[in-house]
Structures are given as structure tokens and as C-alpha cells.
mmJSON file of the N, C-alpha and C atoms, coordinates in Angstrom:
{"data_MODEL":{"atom_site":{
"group_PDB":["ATOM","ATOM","ATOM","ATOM","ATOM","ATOM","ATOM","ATOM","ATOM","ATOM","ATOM","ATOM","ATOM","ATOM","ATOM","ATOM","ATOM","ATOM","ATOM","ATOM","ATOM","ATOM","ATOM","ATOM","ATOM","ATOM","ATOM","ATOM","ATOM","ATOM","ATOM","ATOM","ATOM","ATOM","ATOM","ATOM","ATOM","ATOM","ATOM","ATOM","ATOM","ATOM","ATOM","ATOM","ATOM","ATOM","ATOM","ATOM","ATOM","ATOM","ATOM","ATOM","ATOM","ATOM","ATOM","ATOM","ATOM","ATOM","ATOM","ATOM","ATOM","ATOM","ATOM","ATOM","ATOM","ATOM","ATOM","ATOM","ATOM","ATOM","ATOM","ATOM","ATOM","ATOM","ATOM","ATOM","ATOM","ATOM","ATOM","ATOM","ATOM","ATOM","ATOM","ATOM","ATOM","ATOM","ATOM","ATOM","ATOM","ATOM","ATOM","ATOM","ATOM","ATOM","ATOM","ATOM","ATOM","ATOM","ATOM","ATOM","ATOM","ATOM","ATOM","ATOM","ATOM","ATOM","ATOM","ATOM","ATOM","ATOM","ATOM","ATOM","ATOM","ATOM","ATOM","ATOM","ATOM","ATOM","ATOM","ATOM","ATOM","ATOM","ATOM","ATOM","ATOM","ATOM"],
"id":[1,2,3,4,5,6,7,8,9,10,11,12,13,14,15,16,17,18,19,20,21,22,23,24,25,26,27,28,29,30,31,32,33,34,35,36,37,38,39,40,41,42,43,44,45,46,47,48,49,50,51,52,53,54,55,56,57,58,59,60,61,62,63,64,65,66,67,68,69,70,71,72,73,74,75,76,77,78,79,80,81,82,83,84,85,86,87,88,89,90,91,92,93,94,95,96,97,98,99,100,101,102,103,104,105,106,107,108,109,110,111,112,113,114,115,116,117,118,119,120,121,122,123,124,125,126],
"type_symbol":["N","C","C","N","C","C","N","C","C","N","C","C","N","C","C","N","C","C","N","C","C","N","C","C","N","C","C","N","C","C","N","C","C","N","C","C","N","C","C","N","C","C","N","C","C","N","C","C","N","C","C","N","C","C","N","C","C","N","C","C","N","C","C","N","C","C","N","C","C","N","C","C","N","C","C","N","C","C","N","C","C","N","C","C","N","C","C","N","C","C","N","C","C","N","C","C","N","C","C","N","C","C","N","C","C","N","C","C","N","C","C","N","C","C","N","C","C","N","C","C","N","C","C","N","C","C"],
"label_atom_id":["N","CA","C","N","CA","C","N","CA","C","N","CA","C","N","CA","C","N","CA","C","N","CA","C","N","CA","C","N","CA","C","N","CA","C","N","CA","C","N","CA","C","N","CA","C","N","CA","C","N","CA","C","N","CA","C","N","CA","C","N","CA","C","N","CA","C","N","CA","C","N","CA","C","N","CA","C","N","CA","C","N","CA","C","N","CA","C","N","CA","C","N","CA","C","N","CA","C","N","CA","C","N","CA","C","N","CA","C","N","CA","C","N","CA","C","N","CA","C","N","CA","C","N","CA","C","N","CA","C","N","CA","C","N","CA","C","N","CA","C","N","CA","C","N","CA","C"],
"label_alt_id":[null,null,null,null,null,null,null,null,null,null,null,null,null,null,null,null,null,null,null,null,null,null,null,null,null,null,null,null,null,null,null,null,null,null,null,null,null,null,null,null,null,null,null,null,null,null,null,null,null,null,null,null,null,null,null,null,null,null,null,null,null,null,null,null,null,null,null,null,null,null,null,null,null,null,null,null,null,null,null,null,null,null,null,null,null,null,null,null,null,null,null,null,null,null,null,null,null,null,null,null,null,null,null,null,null,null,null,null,null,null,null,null,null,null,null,null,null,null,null,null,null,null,null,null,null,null],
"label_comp_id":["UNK","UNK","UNK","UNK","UNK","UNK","UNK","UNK","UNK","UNK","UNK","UNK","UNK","UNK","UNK","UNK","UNK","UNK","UNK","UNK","UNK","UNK","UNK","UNK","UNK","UNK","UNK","UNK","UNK","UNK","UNK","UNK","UNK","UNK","UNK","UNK","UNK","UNK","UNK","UNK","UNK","UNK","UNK","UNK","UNK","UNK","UNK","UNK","UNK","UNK","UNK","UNK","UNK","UNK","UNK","UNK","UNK","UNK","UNK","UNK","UNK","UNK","UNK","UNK","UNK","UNK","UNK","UNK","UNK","UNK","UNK","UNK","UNK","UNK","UNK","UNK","UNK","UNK","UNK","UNK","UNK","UNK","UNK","UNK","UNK","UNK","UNK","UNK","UNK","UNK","UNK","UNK","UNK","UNK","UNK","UNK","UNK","UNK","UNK","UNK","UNK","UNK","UNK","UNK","UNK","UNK","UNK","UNK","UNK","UNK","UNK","UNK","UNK","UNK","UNK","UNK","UNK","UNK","UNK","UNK","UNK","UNK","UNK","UNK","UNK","UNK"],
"label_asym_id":["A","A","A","A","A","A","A","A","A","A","A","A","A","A","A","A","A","A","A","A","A","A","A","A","A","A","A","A","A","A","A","A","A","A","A","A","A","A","A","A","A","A","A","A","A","A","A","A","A","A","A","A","A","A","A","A","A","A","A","A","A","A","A","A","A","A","A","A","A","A","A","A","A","A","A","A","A","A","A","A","A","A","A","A","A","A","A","A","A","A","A","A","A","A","A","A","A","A","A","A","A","A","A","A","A","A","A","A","A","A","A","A","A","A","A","A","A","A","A","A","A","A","A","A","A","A"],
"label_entity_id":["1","1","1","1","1","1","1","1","1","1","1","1","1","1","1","1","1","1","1","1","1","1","1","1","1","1","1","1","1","1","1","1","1","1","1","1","1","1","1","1","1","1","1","1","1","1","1","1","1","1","1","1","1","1","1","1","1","1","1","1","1","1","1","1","1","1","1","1","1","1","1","1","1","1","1","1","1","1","1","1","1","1","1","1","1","1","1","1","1","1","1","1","1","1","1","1","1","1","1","1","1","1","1","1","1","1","1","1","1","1","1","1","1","1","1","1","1","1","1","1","1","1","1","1","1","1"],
"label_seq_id":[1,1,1,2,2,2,3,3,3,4,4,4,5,5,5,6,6,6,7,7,7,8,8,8,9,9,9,10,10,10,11,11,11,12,12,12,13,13,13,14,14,14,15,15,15,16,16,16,17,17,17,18,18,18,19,19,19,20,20,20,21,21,21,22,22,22,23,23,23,24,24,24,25,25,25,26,26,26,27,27,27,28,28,28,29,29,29,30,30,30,31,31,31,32,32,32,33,33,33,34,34,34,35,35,35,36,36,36,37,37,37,38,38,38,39,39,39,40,40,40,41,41,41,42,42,42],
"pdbx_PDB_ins_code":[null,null,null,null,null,null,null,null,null,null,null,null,null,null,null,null,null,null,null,null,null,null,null,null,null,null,null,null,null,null,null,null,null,null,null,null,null,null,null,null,null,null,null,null,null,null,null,null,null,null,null,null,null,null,null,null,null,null,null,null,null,null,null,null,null,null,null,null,null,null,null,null,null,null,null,null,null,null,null,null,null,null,null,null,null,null,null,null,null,null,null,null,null,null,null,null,null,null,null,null,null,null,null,null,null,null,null,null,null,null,null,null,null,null,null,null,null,null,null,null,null,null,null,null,null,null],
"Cartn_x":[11.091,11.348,10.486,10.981,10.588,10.622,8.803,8.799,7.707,8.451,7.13,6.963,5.773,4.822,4.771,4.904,3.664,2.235,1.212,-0.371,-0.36,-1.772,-2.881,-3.957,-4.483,-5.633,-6.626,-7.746,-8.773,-9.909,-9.732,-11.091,-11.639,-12.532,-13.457,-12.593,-12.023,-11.05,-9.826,-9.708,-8.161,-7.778,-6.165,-5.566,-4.599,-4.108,-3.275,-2.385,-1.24,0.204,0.242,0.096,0.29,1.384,2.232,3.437,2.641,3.338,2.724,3.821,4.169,5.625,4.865,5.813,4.744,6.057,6.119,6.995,6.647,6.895,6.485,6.991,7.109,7.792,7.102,7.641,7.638,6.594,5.887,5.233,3.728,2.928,1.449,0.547,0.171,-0.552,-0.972,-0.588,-0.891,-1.075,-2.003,-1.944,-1.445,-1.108,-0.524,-0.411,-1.256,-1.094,-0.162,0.577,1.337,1.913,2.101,2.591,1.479,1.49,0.529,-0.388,-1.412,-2.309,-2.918,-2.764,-2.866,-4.212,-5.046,-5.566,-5.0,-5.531,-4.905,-5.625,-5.125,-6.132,-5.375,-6.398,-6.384,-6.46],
"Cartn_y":[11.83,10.617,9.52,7.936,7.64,5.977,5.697,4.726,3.328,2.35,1.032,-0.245,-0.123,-0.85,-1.641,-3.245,-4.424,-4.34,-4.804,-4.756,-5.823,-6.304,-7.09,-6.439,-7.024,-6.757,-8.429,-8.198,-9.06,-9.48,-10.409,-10.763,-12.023,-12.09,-13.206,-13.922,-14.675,-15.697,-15.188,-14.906,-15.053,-13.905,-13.854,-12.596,-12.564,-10.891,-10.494,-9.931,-10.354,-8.623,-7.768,-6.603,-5.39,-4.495,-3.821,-3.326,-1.771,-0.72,0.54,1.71,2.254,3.417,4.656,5.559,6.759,7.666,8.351,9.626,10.93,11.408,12.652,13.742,14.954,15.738,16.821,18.176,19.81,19.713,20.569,21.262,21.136,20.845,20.886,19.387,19.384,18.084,16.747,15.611,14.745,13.407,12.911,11.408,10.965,9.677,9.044,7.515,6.489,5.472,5.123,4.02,4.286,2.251,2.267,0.396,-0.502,-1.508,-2.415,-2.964,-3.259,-3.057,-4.717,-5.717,-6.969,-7.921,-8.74,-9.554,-10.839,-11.85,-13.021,-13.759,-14.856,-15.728,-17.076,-18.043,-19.31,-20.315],
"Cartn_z":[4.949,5.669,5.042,4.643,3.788,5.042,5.13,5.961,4.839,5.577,4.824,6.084,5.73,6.529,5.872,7.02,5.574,6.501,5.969,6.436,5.751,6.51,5.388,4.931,3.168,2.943,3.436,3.639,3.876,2.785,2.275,1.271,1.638,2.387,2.795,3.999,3.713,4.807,4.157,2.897,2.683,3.095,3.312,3.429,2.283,1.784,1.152,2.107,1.676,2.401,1.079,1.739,1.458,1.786,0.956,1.369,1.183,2.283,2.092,2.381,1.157,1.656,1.733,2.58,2.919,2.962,2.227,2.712,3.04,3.583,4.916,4.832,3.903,3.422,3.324,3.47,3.252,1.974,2.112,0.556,0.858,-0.21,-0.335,-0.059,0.647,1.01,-0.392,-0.618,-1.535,-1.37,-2.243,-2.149,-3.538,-3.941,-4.874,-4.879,-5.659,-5.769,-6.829,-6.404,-7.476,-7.706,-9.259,-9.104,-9.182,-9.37,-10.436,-9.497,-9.941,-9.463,-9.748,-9.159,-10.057,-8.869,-9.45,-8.772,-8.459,-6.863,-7.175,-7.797,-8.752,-9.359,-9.246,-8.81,-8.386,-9.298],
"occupancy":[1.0,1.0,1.0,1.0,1.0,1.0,1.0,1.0,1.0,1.0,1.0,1.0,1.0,1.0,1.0,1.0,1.0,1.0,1.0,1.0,1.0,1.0,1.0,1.0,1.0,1.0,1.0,1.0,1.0,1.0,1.0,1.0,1.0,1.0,1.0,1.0,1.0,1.0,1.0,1.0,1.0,1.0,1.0,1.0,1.0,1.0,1.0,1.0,1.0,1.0,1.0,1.0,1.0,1.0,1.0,1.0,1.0,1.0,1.0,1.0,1.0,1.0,1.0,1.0,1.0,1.0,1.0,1.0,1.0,1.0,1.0,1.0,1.0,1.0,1.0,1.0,1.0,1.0,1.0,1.0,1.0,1.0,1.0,1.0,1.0,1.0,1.0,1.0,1.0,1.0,1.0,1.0,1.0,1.0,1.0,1.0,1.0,1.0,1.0,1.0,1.0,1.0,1.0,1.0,1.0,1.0,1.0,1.0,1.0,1.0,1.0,1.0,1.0,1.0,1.0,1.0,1.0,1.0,1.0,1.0,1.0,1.0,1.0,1.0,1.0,1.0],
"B_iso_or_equiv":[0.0,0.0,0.0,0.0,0.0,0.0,0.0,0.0,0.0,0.0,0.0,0.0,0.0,0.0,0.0,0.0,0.0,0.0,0.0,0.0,0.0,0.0,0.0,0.0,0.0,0.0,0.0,0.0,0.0,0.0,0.0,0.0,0.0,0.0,0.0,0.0,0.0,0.0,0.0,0.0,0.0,0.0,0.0,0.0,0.0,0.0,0.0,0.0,0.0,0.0,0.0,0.0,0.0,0.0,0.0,0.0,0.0,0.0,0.0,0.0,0.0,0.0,0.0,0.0,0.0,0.0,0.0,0.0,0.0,0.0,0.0,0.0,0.0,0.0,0.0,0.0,0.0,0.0,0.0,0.0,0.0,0.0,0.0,0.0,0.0,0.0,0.0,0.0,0.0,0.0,0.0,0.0,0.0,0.0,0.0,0.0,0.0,0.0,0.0,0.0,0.0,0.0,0.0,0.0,0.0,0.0,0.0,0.0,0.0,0.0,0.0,0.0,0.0,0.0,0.0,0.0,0.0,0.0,0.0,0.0,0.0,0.0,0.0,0.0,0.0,0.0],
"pdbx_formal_charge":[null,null,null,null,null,null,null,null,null,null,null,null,null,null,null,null,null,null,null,null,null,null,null,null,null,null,null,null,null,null,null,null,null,null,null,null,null,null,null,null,null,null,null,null,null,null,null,null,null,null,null,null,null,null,null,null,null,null,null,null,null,null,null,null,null,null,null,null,null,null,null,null,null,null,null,null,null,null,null,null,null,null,null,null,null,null,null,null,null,null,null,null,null,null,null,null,null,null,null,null,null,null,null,null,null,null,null,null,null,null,null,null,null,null,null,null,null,null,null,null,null,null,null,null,null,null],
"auth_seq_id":[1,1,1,2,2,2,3,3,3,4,4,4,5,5,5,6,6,6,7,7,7,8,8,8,9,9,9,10,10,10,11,11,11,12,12,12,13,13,13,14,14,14,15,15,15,16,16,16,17,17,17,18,18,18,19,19,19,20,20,20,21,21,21,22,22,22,23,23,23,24,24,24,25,25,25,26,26,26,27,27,27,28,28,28,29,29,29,30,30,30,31,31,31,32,32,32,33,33,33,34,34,34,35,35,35,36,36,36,37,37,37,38,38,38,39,39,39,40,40,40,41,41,41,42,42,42],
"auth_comp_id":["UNK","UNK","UNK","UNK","UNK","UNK","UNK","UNK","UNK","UNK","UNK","UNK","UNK","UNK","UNK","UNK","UNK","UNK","UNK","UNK","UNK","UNK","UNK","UNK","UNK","UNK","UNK","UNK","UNK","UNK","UNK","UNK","UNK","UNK","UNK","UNK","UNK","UNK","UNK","UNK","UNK","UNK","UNK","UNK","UNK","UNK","UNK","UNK","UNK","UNK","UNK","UNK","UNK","UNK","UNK","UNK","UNK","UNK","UNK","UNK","UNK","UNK","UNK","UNK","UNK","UNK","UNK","UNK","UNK","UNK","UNK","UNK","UNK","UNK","UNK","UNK","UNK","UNK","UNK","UNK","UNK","UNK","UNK","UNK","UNK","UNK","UNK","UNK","UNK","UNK","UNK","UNK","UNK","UNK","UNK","UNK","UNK","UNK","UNK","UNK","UNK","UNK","UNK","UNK","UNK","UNK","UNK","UNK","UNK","UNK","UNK","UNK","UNK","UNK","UNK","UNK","UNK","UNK","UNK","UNK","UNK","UNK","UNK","UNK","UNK","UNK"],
"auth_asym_id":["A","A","A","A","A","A","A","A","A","A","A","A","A","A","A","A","A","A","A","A","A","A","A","A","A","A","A","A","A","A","A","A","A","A","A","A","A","A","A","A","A","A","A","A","A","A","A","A","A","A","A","A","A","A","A","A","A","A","A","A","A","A","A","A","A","A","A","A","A","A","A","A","A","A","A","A","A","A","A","A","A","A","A","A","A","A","A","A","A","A","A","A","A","A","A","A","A","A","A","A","A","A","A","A","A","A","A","A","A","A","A","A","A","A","A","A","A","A","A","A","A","A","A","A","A","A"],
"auth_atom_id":["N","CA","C","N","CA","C","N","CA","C","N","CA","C","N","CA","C","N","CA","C","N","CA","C","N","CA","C","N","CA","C","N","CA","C","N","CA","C","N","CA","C","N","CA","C","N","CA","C","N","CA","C","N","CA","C","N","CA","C","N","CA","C","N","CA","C","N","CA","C","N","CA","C","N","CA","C","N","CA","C","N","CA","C","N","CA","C","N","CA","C","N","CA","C","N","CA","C","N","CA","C","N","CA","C","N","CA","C","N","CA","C","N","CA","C","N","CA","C","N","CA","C","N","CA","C","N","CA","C","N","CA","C","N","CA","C","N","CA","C","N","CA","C","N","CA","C"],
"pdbx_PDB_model_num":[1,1,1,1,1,1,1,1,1,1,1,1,1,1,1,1,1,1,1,1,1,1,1,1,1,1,1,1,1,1,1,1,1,1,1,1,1,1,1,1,1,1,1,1,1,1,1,1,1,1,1,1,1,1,1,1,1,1,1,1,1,1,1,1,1,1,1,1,1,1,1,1,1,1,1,1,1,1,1,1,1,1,1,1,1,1,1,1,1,1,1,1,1,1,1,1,1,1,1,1,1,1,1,1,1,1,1,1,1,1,1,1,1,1,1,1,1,1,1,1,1,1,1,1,1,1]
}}}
């Protein structure tokens, strides 16, 4: 089952959205980051 959340991240005052997919499936327990990984710059 394949769910997404948006969140925020928090850095000082500013905020980021954060998108977060989670799928929920049979087998051996895992984590996985996955997709680019970018800063904001002003």
C-alpha cells in the first residue's frame, strides 16, 4: 500500500514542503532514501 504525505521541514523561520511516500509491504523490515537531495539557495 503505497501512501504520500506532504510535511514541512523547518530551518530557522523558513519552512520547506516535504513530500514523503511510504509503502507498507510483506517481507523484511527497510528503510530507503531515495531522489535528489538539493539545497535552497537564495
Amino acid at each position: 500500500m503505497l501512501t504520500i504525505v506532504k510535511s514541512l521541514a523547518l530551518n530557522g523561520l523558513e519552512a520547506y514542503i516535504v513530500r514523503v511516500e511510504v509503502d507498507v509491504s510483506r517481507g523484511l523490515p527497510g528503510f530507503e532514501i531515495v531522489g535528489p537531495y538539493s539545497r535552497h539557495s537564495s
